[in-house]
Structures are given as C-alpha cells and as structure tokens.
C-alpha positions as CSV (number, residue, x, y, z in Angstrom):
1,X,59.7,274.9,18.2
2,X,56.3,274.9,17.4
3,X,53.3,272.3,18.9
4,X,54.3,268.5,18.1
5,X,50.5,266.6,18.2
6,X,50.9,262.8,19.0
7,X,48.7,260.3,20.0
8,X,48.8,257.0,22.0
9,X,46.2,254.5,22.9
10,X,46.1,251.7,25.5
11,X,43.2,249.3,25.8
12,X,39.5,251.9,24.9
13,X,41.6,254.9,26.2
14,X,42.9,257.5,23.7
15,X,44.6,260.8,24.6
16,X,45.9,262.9,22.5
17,X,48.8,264.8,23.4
18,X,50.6,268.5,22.6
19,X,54.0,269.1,22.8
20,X,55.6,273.0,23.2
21,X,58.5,274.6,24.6
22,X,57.5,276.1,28.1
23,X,57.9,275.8,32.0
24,X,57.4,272.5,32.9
25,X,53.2,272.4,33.5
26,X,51.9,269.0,32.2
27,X,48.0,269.3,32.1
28,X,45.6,266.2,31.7
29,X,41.8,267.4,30.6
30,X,42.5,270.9,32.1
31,X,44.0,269.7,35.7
32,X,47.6,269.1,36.7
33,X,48.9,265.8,36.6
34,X,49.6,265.5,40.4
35,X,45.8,266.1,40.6
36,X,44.7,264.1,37.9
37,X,46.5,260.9,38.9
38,X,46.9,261.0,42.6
39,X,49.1,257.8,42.6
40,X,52.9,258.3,42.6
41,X,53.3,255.1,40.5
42,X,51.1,256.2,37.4
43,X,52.9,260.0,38.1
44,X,55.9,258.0,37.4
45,X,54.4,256.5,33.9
46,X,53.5,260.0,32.7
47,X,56.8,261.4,33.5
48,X,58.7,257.9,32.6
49,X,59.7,259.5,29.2
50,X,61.3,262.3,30.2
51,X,63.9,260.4,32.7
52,X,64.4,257.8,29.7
53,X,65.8,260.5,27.6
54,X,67.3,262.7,30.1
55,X,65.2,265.5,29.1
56,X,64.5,268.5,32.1
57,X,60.7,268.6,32.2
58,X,60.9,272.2,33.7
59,X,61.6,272.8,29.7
60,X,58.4,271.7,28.2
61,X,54.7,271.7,28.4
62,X,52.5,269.2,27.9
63,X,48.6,269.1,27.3
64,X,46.6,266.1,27.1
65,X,43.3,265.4,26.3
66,X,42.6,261.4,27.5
67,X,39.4,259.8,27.0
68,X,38.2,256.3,28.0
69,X,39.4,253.2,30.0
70,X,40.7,253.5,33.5
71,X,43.1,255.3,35.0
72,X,46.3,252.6,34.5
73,X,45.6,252.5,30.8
74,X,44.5,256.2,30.5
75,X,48.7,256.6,32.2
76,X,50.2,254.5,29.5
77,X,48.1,256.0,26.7
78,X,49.6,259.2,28.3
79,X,53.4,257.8,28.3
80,X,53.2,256.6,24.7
81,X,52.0,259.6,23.5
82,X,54.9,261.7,25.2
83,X,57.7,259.4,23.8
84,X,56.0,259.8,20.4
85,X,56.4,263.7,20.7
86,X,59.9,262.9,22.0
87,X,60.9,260.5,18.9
88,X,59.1,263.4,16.4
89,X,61.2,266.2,18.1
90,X,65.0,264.0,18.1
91,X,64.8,260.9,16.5
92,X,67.8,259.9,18.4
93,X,65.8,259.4,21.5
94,X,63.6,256.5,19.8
95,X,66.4,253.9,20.5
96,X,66.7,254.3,24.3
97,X,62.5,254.7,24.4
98,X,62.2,251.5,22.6
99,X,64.6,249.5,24.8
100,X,62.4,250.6,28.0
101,X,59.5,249.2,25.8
102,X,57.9,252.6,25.7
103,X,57.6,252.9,21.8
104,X,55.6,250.3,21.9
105,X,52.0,250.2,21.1
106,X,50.1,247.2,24.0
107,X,47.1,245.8,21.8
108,X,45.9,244.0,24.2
109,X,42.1,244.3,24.4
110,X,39.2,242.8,26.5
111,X,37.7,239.8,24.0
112,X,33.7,240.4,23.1
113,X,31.4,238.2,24.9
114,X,30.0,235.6,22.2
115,X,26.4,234.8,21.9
116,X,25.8,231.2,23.6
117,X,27.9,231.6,26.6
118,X,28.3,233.2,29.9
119,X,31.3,235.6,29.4
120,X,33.6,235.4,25.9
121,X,35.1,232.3,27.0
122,X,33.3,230.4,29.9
123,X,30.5,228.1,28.8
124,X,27.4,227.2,30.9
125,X,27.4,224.0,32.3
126,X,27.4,220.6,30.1
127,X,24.8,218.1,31.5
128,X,25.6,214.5,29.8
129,X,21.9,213.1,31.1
C-alpha cells in the first residue's frame, strides 16, 4: 500500500492528511495527537473513524498537516479527512462512515459582516423621531 493523500475542511480549517501502512503513530503538524489535542473528546473525533470501520489503528500511520480555525473544527477537518483515506482504501467502508455522518462535508461558515451594520446581521438602533 502506498501513501493515500486526502483532504477535509471544516469551517477556515484545512488539513491535509497521509495515509500508510505502519505502527499506529498518528501525527498532527509534527506532534502526537494526544499532545496536539489534549481533550479526550476531540482525541475521540480523530480516532472516530477507525472504531466506525473496525479498523486496528496500531496498523496504520497517519500524518496531518491542519491549518486554520480552532481546535473543534481543526478535529473534524481531521476526522473527515481519515474517513476519506478509509473510503479511497475499501470502498466498502463509505456506507457505515456515512451513516455516522462522517462522509459528510459541514459547510457551515461564519456570514461576512455587511457594510451598514454592526455585525452581519444586527442593525444599529432605529430612532422613529
């Protein structure tokens, strides 16, 4: 198996993710994981796509490079990019990630501020008189 290269974005953050056979080191801009997210819930979204397909992660390695937002969205960038490397390596996996709404892409963005107002939505205040 050679390197699988994926991507997957979430809000401004982008990483890009390689896939290779190996002994289980997941590496996130040259630290481990554990390090890199310190919080056992966005551990959890890294990893979530290997206990969706019931894949060892002792058998692979994976390097990330992630870049922009915060650290939630920098996670799920993270996760979508691993279940993308999954679906590339066994197709048969991309039912099961999909159910578990990991195949999917969350466009949600923050809306521009428009010229005129306070924020991108709130007005200043209307005076009748």
């Amino acid at each position: 198996m050679e390197i699988i290269n994926t991507s997957g974005r979430r809000k401004t953050a982008v990483a890009r993710v390689y896939f290779m056979k190996g002994k289980g080191n997941i590496t996130i801009n040259g630290r481990d994981y554990k390090k890199y997210f310190p919080s056992p819930i966005l551990q959890y979204k890294v990893t979530q796509a290997f206990t969706i397909s019931k894949v060892e992660v002792k058998g692979f390695d994976v390097k990330v490079n992630v870049d922009g937002g915060g650290i939630n969205g920098q996670a799920e960038a993270i996760r979508l990019g691993i279940a993308k490397a999954f679906v590339e390596m066994d197709p048969e996996t991309k039912k099961e990630l999909r159910a578990h709404g990991l195949m999917t892409r969350d466009p949600r963005m923050v809306e521009r501020k428009k010229f005129g107002r306070k924020k991108a939505r709130k007005r200043f205040q209307f005076s009748k008189r």
